[in-house]
C-alpha positions in Angstrom: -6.4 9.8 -7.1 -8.8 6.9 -6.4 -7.8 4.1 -4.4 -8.6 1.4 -7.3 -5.8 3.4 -9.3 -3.4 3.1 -6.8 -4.5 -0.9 -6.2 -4.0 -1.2 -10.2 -1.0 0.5 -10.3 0.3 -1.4 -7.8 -0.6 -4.7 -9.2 0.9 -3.7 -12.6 4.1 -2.5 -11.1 3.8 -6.2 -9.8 3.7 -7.9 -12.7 6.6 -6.0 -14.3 8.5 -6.7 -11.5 7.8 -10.2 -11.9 8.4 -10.5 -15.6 11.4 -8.6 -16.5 13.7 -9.0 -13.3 15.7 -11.9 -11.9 14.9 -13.6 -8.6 18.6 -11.5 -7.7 18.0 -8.6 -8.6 14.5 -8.2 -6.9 15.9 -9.6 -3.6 18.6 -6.8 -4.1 15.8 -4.4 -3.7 15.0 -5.4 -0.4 12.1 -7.9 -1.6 11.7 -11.6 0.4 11.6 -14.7 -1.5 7.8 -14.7 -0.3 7.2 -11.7 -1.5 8.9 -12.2 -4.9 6.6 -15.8 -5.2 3.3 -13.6 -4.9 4.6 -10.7 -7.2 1.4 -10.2 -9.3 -1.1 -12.7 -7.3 -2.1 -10.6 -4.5 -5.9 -9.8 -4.0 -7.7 -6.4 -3.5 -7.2 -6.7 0.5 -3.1 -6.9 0.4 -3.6 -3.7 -1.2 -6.3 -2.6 1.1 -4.1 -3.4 4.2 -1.1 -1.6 3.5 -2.3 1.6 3.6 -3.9 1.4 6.8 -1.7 3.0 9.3 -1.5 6.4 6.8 -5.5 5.9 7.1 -5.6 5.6 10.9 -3.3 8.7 11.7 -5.7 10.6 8.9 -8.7 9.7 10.7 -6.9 10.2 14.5 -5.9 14.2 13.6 -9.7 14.5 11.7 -11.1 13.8 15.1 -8.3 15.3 17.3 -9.1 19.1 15.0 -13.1 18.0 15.6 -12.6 18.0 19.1 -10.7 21.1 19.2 -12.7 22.9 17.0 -15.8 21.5 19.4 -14.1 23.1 22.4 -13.3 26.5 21.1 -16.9 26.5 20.0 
């Protein structure tokens, strides 16, 4: 799946969130008041940054197998 699908899934999930649920009930799902104010108006680098740690372990064991790989060679 390509990462713009995830971002506009994301953002869409946002706006239902937003638009059909109570200030309550989204702070009963664990969301901040913060976070419940910017529901839907994030930009293209929120979603960008919260997948950076899974993106830094990828690239960590990528090298770490290249390396091994290097010195069984």
């Amino acid at each position: 799946m390509h990462k713009r699908n995830v971002d506009r899934g994301g953002r869409r999930l946002d706006k239902l969130q937003k638009t059909y649920f109570a200030q309550a009930e989204l702070e009963g799902i664990g969301l901040t008041v913060s976070k419940i104010r910017n529901l839907g108006n994030e930009t293209w680098w929120h979603y960008f940054q919260q997948g950076w740690e899974f993106l830094l372990a990828l690239i960590l064991v990528l090298v770490a197998g290249a390396v091994l790989v290097c010195l069984a060679l």
